[in-house]
C-alpha positions as CSV (number, residue, x, y, z in Angstrom):
1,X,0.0,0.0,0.0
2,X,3.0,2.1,0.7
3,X,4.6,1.6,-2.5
4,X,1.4,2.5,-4.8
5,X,1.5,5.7,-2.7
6,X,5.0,6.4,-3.4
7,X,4.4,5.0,-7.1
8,X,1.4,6.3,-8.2
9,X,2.2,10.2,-9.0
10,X,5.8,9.5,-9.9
11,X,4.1,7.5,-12.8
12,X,0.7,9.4,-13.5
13,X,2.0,12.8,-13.6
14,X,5.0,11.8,-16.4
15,X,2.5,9.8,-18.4
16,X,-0.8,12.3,-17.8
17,X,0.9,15.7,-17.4
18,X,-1.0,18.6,-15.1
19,X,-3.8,20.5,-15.9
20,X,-3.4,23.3,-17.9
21,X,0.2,22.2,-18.7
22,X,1.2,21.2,-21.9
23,X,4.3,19.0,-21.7
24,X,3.5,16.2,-23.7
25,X,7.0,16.3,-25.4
26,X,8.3,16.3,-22.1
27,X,6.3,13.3,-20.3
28,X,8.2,10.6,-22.4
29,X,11.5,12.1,-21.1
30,X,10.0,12.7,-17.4
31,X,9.0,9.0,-17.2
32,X,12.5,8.3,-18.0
33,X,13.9,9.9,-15.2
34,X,11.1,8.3,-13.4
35,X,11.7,5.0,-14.5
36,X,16.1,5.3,-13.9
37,X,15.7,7.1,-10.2
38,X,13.1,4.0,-9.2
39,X,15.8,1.4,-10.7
40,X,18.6,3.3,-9.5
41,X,16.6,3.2,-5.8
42,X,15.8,-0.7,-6.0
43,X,18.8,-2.3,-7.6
44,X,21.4,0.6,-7.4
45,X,21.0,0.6,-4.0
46,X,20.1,-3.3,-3.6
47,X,23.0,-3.1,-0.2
48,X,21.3,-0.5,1.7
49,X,17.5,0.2,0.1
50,X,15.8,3.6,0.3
51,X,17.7,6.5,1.1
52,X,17.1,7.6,4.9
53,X,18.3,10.1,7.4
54,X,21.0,8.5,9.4
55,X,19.2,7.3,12.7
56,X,15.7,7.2,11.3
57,X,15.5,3.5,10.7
58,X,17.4,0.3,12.8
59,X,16.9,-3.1,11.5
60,X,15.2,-5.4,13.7
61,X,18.0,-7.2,14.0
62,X,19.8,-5.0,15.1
63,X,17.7,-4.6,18.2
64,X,19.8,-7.1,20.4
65,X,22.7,-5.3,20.3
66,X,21.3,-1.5,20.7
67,X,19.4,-2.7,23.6
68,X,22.9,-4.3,24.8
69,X,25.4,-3.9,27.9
70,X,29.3,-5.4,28.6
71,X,28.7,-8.2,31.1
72,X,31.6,-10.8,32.2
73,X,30.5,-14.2,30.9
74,X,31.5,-17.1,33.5
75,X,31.6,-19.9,30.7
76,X,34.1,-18.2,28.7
77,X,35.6,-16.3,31.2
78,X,35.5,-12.9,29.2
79,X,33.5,-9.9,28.9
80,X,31.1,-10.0,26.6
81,X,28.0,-8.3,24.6
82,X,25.0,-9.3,26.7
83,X,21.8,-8.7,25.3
84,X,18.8,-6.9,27.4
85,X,16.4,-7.6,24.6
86,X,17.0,-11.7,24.4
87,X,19.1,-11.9,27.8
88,X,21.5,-13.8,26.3
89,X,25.6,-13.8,25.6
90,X,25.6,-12.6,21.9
91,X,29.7,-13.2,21.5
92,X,32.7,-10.4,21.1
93,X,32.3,-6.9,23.3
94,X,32.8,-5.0,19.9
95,X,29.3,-6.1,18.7
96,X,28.3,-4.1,22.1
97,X,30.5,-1.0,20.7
98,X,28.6,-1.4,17.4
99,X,25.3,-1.4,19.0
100,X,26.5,1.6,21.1
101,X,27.0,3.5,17.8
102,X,24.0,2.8,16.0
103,X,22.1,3.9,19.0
104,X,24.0,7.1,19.3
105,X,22.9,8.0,15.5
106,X,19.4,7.3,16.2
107,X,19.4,9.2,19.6
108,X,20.9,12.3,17.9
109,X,18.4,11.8,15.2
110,X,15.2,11.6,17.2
111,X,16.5,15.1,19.4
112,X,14.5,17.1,17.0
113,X,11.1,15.2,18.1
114,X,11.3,12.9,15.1
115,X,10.4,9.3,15.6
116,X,12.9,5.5,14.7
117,X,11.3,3.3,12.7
118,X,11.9,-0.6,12.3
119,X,10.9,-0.6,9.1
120,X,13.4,1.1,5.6
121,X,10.0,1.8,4.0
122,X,8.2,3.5,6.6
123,X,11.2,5.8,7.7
124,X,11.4,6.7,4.0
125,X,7.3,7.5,4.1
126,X,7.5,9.3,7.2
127,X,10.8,11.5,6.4
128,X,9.8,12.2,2.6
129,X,6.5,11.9,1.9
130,X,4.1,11.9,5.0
131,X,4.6,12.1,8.9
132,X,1.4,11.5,9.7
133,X,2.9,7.7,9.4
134,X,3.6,7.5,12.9
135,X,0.4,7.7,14.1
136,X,-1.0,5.1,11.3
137,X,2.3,2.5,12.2
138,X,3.0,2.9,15.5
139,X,3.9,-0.4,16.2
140,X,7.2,0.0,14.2
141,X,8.1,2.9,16.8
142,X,11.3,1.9,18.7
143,X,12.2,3.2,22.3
144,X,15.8,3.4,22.0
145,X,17.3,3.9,25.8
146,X,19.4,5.9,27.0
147,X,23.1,6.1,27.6
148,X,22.5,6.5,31.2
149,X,19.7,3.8,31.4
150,X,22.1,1.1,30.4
151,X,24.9,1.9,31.9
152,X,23.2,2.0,34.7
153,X,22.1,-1.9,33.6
154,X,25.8,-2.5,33.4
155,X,26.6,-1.8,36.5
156,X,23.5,-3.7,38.5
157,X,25.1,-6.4,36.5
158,X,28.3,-6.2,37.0
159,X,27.4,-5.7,41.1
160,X,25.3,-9.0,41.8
161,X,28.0,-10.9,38.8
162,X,31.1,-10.1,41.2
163,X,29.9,-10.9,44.2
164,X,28.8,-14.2,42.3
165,X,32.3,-14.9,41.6
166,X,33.7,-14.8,44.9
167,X,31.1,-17.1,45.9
168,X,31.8,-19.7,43.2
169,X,35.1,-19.0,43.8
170,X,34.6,-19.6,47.3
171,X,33.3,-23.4,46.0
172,X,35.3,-24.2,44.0
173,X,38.2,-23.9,46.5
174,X,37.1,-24.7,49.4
175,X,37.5,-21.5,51.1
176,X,34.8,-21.5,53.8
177,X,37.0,-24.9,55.1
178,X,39.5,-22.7,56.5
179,X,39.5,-20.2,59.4
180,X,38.3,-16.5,58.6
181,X,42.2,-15.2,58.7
182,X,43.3,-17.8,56.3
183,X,40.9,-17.4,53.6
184,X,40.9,-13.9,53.8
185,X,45.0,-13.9,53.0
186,X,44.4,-16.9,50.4
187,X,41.2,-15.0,48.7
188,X,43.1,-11.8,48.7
189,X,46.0,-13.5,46.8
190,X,44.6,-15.4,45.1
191,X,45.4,-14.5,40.9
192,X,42.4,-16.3,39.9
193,X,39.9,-14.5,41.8
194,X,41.4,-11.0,41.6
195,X,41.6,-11.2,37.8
196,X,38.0,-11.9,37.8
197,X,37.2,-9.2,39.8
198,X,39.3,-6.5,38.5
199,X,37.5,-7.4,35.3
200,X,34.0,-7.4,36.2
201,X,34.6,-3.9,38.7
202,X,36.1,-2.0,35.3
203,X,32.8,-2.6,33.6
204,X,31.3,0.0,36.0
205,X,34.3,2.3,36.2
206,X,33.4,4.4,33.5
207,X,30.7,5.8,35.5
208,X,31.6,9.1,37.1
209,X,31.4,9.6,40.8
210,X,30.6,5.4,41.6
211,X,32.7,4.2,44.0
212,X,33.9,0.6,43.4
213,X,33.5,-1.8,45.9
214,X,37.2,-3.6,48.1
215,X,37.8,-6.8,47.7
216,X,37.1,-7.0,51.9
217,X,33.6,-5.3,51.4
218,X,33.4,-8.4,48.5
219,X,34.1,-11.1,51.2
220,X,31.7,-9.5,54.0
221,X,28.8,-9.1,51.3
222,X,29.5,-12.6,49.8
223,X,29.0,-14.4,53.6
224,X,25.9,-13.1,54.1
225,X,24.7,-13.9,50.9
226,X,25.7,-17.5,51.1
227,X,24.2,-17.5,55.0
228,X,20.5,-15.8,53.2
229,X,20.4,-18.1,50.6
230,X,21.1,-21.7,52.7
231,X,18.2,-20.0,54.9
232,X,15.8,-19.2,52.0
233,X,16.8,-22.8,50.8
234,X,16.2,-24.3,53.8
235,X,12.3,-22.6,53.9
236,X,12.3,-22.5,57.9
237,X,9.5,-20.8,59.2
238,X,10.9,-19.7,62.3
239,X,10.7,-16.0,64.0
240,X,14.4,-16.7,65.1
241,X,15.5,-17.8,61.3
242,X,13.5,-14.8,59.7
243,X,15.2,-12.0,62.0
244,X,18.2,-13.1,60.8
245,X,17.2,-13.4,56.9
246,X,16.2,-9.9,57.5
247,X,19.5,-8.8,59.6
248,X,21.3,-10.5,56.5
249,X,19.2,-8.6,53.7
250,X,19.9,-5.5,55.0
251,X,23.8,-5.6,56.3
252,X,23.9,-7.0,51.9
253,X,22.0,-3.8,51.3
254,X,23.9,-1.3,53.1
255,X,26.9,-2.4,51.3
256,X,25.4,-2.9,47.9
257,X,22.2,-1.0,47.6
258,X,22.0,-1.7,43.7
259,X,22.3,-6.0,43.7
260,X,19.6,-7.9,42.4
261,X,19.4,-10.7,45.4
262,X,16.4,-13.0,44.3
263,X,14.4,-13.7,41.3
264,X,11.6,-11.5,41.6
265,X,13.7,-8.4,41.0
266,X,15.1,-9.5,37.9
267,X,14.3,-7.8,35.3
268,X,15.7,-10.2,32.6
269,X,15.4,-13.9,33.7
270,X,18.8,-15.4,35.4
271,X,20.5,-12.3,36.3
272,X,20.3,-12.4,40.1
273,X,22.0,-13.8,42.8
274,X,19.1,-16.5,43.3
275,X,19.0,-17.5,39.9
276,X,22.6,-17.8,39.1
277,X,23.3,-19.7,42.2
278,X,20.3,-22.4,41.3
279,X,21.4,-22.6,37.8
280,X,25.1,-23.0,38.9
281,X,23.7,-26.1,41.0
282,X,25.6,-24.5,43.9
283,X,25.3,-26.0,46.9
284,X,27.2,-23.9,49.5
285,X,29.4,-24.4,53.2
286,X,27.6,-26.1,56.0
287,X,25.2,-24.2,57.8
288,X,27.5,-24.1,60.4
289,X,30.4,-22.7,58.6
290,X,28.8,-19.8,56.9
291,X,27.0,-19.1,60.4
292,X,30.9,-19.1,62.3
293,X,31.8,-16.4,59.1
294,X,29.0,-14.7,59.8
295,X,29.3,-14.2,63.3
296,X,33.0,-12.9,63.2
297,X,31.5,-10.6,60.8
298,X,29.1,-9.1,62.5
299,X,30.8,-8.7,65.6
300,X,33.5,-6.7,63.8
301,X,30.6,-4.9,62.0
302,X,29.4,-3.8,65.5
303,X,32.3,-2.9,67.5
304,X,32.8,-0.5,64.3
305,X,29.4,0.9,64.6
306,X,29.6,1.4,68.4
307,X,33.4,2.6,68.0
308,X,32.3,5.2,65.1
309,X,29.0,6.1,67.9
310,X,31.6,6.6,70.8
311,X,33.7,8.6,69.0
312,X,30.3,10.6,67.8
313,X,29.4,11.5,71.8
314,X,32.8,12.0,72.8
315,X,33.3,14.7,69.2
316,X,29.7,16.4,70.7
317,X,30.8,16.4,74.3
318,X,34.4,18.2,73.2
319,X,32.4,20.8,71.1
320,X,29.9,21.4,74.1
321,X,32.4,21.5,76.4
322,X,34.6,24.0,73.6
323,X,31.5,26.0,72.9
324,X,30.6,26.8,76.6
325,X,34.9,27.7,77.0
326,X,34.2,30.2,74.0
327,X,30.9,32.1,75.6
328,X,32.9,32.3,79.0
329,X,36.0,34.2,77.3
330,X,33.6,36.7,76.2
């Protein structure tokens, strides 16, 4: 239907002339024109079709990796162009790169109001001939996101997929086996793991003002999550059990406001703690293990908060104490 549009007074107008107009000697050489610009449009141009604005149109294809983030990939131990659209590994970070551009030229495009299209033909309609065509096709409209929107992806992703791989790391190694100094010094040395991390925290370091998490902070964090998730596994109903889920949820939170813990915050399937840990078949330390890591935690955890409140009232009492020195002199 699009085409006869386009078609129809490209060819009636050569052949028929206008009214009142007499250029009949000319209509033969007009369709000629006619005729070479349409071949020259569907054959000349068979590798890249109509002629758009750059930005206006983005192959549907194309859509998994302009909707795309940098996300370490445990199976091949890179990172990777991961796919919000699909939510799946799509191969090489460049194709991530290449997405990024395409969805720069669109967003510059559409800053004058102007719409993207899915669709070669309509773009062509809609920038050349009639723009009423987004409101008749508005099912070929894409939402492209924005830069901020999926870095901000990244980096939820990049949060809950580190502190995954200390965890597995933690496994795979046998670290909750040994006694809290030990593995601290092994973890902390430990090539392997810090290679894995440095990779996975430089996915969020092009974000301005974040501040990346220490490998200690890791460690803490990753405890408690393997404590939380033996509990929710476990699927005690206890009220001594659930204070402590909820005393572990929220020490994980302080530390890491922005981790996706369990599956019904995901926002694409497998991305959170939860799910990655059940599809990893992990099956974690002893309940008694990760509750002896926990508790040296949290005992360190609160002789720093009643250290950092001491030093508070003792800070007020000097100023008091200054302040009322200060009135006296006067």
């Amino acid at each position: 239907a699009i085409a006869g549009m386009i078609l129809h007074p490209l060819l009636y107008y050569p052949m028929h002339g206008l009214a009142g107009i007499h250029w009949g000697y000319f209509s033969g050489t007009a369709l000629a024109a006619v005729s070479a610009a349409l071949v020259y449009v569907y054959y000349g141009r068979e590798d890249t079709g109509l002629p758009v604005p750059c930005g206006s149109f983005i192959e549907p294809s194309d859509m998994k990796i302009v909707d795309s983030v940098l996300r370490y990939n445990r199976v091949s131990g890179e990172v990777e162009t991961y796919s919000l659209d699909g939510g799946e590994f799509l191969g090489s970070s460049d194709r991530c790169l290449v997405g990024r551009n395409i969805a720069s030229a669109s967003r510059s495009y559409a800053r004058s109001g102007k719409v993207v299209f899915d669709d070669r033909l309509l773009a062509f309609v809609y920038n050349f001939w009639d723009q009423n065509a987004k409101s008749r096709y508005p099912e070929h409209i894409l939402n492209i996101k924005s830069k901020k929107e999926l870095q901000k992806r990244q980096d939820l992703m990049a949060l809950t997929d580190v502190s995954i791989a200390v965890i597995l790391h933690d496994e795979k190694c046998g670290t909750y086996q040994h006694d809290d100094s030990a593995s601290a010094a092994n973890r902390s040395s430990d090539g392997e793991l810090m290679k894995i991390v440095t990779t996975i925290n430089k996915l969020s370091s092009s974000n301005r003002g974040r501040k990346q998490l220490s490998f200690k902070n890791l460690e803490e964090v990753s405890v408690a999550i393997q404590l939380l998730m033996i509990l929710n596994q476990s699927k005690q109903d206890h009220p001594a059990t659930d204070a402590l889920s909820i005393a572990l949820e929220k020490f994980i939170r302080k530390r890491c406001p922005e981790i996706t813990l369990f599956t019904s915050e995901e926002l694409n399937d497998g991305e959170s703690v939860e799910s990655q840990l059940r599809i990893a078949n992990w099956k974690g330390p002893e309940p008694s293990h990760a509750m002896h890591r926990w508790k040296h935690i949290y005992g360190n955890e609160v002789h720093r908060t009643w250290k950092n409140r001491a030093l508070v009232v003792a800070t007020g009492v000097i100023l008091t104490v200054a302040g009322s020195i200060l009135r006296g002199n006067k």
